[in-house]
N, C-alpha and C positions, 0 to 999 in steps of 0.2 A: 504494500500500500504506500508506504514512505515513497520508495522508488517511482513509483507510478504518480505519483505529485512531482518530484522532482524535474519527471519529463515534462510532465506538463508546463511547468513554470520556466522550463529551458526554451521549450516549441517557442513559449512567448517574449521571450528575452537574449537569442543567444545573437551575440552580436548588434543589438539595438537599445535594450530596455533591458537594464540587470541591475537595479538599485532601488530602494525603497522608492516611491514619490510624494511627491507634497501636493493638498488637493486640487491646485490651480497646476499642472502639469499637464502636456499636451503630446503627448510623443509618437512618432508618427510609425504607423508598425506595418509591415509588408508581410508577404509570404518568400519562403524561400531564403531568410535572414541569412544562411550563409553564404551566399555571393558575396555578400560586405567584408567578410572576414580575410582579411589581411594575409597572403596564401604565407610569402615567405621572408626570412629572415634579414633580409638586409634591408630592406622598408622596415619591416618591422622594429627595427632599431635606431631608426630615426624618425619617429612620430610616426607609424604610418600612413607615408606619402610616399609621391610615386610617378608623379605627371608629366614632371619634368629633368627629375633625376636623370645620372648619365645613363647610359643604353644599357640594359644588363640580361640577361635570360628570362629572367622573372618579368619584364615588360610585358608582356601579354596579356597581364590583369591591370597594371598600369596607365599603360599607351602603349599599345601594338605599335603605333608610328615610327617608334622610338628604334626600330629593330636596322632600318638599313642604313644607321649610323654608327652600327657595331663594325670592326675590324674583324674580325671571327666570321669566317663561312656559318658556321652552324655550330650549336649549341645545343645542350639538355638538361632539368635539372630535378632534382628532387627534394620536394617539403614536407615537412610533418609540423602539426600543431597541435598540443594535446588543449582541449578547451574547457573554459570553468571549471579550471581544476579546485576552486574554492568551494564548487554544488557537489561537482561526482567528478571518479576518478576514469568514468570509460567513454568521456567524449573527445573524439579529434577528426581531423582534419589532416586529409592527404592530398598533394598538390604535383601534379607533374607537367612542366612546360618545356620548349623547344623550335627550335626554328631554324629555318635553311636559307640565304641567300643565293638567289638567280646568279647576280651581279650585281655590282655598287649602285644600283639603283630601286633595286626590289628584292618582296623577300617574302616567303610563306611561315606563319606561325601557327603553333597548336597549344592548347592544354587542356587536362582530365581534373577534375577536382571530386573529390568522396569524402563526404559530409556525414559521419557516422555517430548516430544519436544515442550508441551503446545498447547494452542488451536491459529491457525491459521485463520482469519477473511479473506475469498476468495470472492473476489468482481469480477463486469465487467469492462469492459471498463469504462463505466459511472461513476463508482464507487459505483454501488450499490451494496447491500450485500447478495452474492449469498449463501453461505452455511457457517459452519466453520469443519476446519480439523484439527486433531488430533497425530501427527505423533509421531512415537515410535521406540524403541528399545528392545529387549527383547534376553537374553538368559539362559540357563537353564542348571546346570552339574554336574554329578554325578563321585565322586573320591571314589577310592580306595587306600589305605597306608597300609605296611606293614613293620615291623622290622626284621632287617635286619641281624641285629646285636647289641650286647650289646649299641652300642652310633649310630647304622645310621639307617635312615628307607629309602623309597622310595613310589614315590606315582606315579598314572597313573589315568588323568580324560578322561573325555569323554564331550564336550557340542554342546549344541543347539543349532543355532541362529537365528534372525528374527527380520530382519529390516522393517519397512514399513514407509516410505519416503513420500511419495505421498497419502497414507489414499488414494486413490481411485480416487483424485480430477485432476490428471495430466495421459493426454493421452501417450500410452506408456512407462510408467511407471509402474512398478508393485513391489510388498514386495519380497525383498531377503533372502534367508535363507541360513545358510550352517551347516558342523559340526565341531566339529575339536578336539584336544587332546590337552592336557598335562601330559608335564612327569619333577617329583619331587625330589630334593633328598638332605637329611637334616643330617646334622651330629652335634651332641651337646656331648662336652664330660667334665664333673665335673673336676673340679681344686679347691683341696684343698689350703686354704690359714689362714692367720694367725686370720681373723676375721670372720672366716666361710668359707662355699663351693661356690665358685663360677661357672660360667660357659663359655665356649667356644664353640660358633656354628657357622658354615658355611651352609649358604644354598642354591640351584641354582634351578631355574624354568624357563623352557622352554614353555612356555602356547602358546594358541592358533595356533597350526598345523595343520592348516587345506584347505579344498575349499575357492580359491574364491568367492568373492559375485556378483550378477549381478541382475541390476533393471531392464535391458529390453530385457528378457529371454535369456540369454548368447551372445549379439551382442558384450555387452562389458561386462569386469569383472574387478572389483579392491579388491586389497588384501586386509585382515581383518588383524588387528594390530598382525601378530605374534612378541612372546618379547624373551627374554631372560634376566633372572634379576639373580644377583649374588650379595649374601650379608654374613656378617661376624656380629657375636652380642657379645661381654663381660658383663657376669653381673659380679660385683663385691659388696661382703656383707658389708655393714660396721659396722655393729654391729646384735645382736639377732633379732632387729626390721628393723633397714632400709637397703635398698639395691637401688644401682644404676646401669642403664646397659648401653652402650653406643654401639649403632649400625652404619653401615653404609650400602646403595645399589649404583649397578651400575648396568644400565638400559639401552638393546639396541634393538630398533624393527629390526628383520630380514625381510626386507622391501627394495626394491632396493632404490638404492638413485633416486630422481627424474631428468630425462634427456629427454630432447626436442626430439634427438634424437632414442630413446627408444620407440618400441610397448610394451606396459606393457602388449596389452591383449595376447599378445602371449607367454609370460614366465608362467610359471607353479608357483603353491606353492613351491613346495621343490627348484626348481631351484632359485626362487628368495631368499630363505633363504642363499643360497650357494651365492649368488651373493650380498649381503647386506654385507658380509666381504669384497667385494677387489673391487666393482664397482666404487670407487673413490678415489681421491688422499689420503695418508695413512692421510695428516692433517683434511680433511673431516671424514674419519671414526671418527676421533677421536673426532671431534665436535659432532657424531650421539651419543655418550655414555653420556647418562644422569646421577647425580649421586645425592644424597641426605647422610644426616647424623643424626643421631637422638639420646635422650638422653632420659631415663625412670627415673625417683625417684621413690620409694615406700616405705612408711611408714606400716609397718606389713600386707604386702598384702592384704589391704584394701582401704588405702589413693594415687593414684597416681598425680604425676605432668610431665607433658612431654612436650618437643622443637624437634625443627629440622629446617633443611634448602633443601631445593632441586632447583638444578642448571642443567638448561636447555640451551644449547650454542644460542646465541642472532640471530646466521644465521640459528639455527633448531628450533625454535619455542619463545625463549625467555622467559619462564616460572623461573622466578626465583623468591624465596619467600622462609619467613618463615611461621614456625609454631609453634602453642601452643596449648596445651590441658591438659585435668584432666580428673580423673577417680575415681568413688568410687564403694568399693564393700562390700554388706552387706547379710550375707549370702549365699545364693542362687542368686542372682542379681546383674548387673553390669552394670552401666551408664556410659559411656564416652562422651565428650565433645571435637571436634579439630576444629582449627579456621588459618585462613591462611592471611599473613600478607605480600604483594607483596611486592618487592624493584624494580620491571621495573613499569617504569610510563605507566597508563592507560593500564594498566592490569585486565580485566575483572573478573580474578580470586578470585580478592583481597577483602574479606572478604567474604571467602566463610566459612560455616558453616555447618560442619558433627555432627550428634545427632548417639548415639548408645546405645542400651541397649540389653544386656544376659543374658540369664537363664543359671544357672546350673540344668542340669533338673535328675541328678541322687539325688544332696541335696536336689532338691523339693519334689520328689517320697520318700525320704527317712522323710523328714516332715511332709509329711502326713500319716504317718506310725502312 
């Protein structure tokens, strides 16, 4: 019984809403919460951001745009996230991305994301122990990037999705699926300076445009987290070996605001994107924009060290926290380490722990030469 609350209060909170609230609180809730959740480790150790950061394998959930600015043919990587680990010890998060370069001008990307909500103990009345369920998340999408021009490129994804809530155990209930898009577009332009070249980039991602989702074959439907993330990155060199870059994102679901008054199942996707700007007073819009900041070091692009901060308003979710992470890279391989460090009291979030590691798989092909 414990356990089957616990899911419950996760379904509604994981990655959105995980803190007491206060009664003038408005927070706006989607289905499908884990699309939000931050796949891997080197964002995640810098506030979770990501828009306009340099190019890195993990750009796929970022800005796909980002990719045919990489040096590296082709890449792969893999992440694990164990989640709320302050509620239960068996929910995480697996993330695998990758991508191939045509030529310096184009590039195809992919990732798999499995969203596992732990195993569920389904008793009866009695409390005996009837079966255990399994519930998940999954989606799946394939990007395309292309240059543009000398400093911008642009990208366009395509994804899956597939919810399955109820694993089979709850009547009229069924797994929801939908599809949806993104569209990319990443601008980085070199600034000579006195201690080397530095850079300038702006990035914006409009991800997840798509069908709503519905578990009891379209009687009802709830939106899936469409975003819009807007981010700005400086690196600056300070000498032949080290550089530092300091980024920042701002982060807004196109999601109606939540209203008693309001049929949600009757708005559309696009109309609720168009209605997420001006369905509440302008000081509420302005609570709905999340934002974070973050800081790279790097020691001869091999040794990293990285922070950040990301700030969620107290009446939209309350998520505020740091972060800290490392990263080394040797050769062909790349391990990252991010670690999140809450400042709202009894914050479930609060020492959450992202693992990542990349291949560069053009240096590997080329070693075993």
């Amino acid at each position: 019984m414990k356990k089957s609350i616990i899911f419950l209060m996760t379904l509604m909170s994981v990655g959105m809403f995980v803190n007491a609230q206060e009664p003038t609180s408005n927070p706006i809730f989607t289905a499908v919460p884990s699309l939000s959740i931050t796949p891997d480790a080197r964002a995640g150790g810098m506030g979770d951001l990501g828009a306009a950061t340099s190019p890195d394998v993990f750009s796929q959930y970022w800005n796909p745009a980002k990719y045919v600015f990489l040096e590296s043919q082709a890449g792969v990587s893999l992440s694990y996230t164990p989640w709320l680990r302050q509620l239960v010890s068996d929910i995480d998060l697996a993330y695998v991305s990758g991508y191939y370069k045509f030529d310096d001008r184009q590039s195809v990307s992919a990732s798999l994301r499995y969203f596992s909500l732990g195993d569920i103990a389904l008793t009866n009345q009695l409390g005996d122990f009837l079966t255990t369920a399994t519930p998940n998340e999954l989606a799946v999408d394939v990007a395309y990037s292309r240059m543009l021009s000398e400093f911008f490129s642009a990208s366009v994804a395509m994804r899956f999705i597939y919810s399955d809530l109820s694993n089979g155990f709850a009547q009229d209930m069924y797994p929801g699926m939908s599809v949806a898009a993104d569209v990319a577009g990443y601008y980085r332009r070199p600034i000579s300076l006195s201690t080397g070249e530095g850079n300038l980039a702006f990035g914006l991602n409009i991800s997840n445009l798509g069908a709503k989702i519905s578990y009891d074959e379209n009687v009802t439907s709830s939106f899936i987290p469409t975003n819009m993330r807007f981010g700005t990155s400086f690196l600056y060199p300070i000498d032949d070996y080290q550089s530092i870059s300091f980024s920042a994102d701002l982060n807004k679901l196109l999601v109606p605001t939540p209203d008693a008054t309001t049929d949600f199942n009757k708005i559309s996707m696009l109309s609720g994107v168009f209605m997420s700007f001006g369905d509440a007073s302008a000081e509420e819009e302005l609570r709905e924009i999340m934002w974070s900041v973050g800081a790279e070091y790097a020691y001869n692009k091999q040794f990293f060290v990285r922070a950040g901060y990301f700030h969620e308003n107290q009446y939209k979710g309350n998520r505020q926290y740091f972060t800290a992470g490392a990263g080394f890279k040797l050769n062909v391989f790349q391990i990252d380490a991010g670690y999140v460090i809450s400042t709202a009291q009894t914050n479930p979030l609060d020492q959450t722990l992202r693992l990542s590691l990349s291949f560069d798989l053009f240096g590997l092909s080329n070693l075993m030469k």
